[in-house]
N, C-alpha and C positions, 0 to 999 in steps of 0.2 A: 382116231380109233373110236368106233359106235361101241357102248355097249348098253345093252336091253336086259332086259327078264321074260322076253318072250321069247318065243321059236323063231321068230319071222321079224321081218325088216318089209314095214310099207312099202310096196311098189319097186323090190329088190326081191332076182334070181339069186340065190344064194346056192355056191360048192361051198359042203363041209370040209374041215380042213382036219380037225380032231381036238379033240379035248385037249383043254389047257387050264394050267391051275398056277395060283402062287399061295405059298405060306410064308408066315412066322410065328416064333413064339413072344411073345414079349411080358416084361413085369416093370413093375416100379421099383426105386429104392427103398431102402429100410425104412427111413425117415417118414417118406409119405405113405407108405404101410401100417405106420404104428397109427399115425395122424387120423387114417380112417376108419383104422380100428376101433378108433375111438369114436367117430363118425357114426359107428352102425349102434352104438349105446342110446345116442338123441335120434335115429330118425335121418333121413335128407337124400338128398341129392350125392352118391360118389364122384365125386366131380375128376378124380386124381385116377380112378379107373371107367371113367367115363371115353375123359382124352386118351388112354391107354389101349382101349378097343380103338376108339375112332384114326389113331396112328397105327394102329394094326394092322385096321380093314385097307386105309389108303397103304400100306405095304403091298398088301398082301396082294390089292388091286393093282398096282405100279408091275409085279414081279408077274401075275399075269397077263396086264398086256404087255410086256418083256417078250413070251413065249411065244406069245398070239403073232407079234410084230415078226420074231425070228420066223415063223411060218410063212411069212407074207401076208397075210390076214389085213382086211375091213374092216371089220368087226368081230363082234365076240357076242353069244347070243346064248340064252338061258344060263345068264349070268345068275349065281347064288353064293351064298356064304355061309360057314359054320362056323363055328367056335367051338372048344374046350378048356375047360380049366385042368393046365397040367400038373400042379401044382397050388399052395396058397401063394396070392398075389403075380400068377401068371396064368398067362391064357396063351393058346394056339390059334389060330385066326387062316381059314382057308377060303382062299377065292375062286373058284372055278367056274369057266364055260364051255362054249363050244366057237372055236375062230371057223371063221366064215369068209369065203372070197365072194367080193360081186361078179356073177356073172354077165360078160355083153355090157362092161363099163369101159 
């Protein structure tokens, strides 16, 4: 599966197939919540909500080409992402594009 952030695929007809998204929400445990609580007093790098988005986004990514794939889709094209904080120590993570069949492949 291709996916881009542009409209278009070099040297590829593309049928739209329709918009496709995946989400979750995810948080940490208590433990490493308090941990970086403590974190944000000196300064730094969140490291424990760092990884926390970055397994989010590959979710969220994973559960969209999921959709993309059930459509029969190539690719997935003006690929973007959002986030929200739903709460303290979670966030909502959504990936959305547009699946794309080659045409004349």
């Amino acid at each position: 599966m291709i996916l881009v952030n542009t409209d278009y695929i070099s040297k590829k007809e593309l049928e739209m197939l329709g918009l496709v998204k995946g989400s979750t929400i995810q948080s940490k445990n208590v433990g490493k919540d308090i941990t970086t609580g403590f974190k944000t007093l000196v300064g730094g790098e969140l490291t424990a909500y760092n990884e926390m988005m970055n397994e989010a986004r590959a979710l969220a990514t994973k559960r969209m080409v999921a959709e993309a794939e059930a459509l029969g889709a190539d690719a997935i094209v003006n690929v973007r992402y959002a986030s929200s904080a739903i709460m303290q120590g979670a966030a909502e993570v959504i990936a959305y594009g547009t699946a794309v069949k080659f045409v004349n492949e």
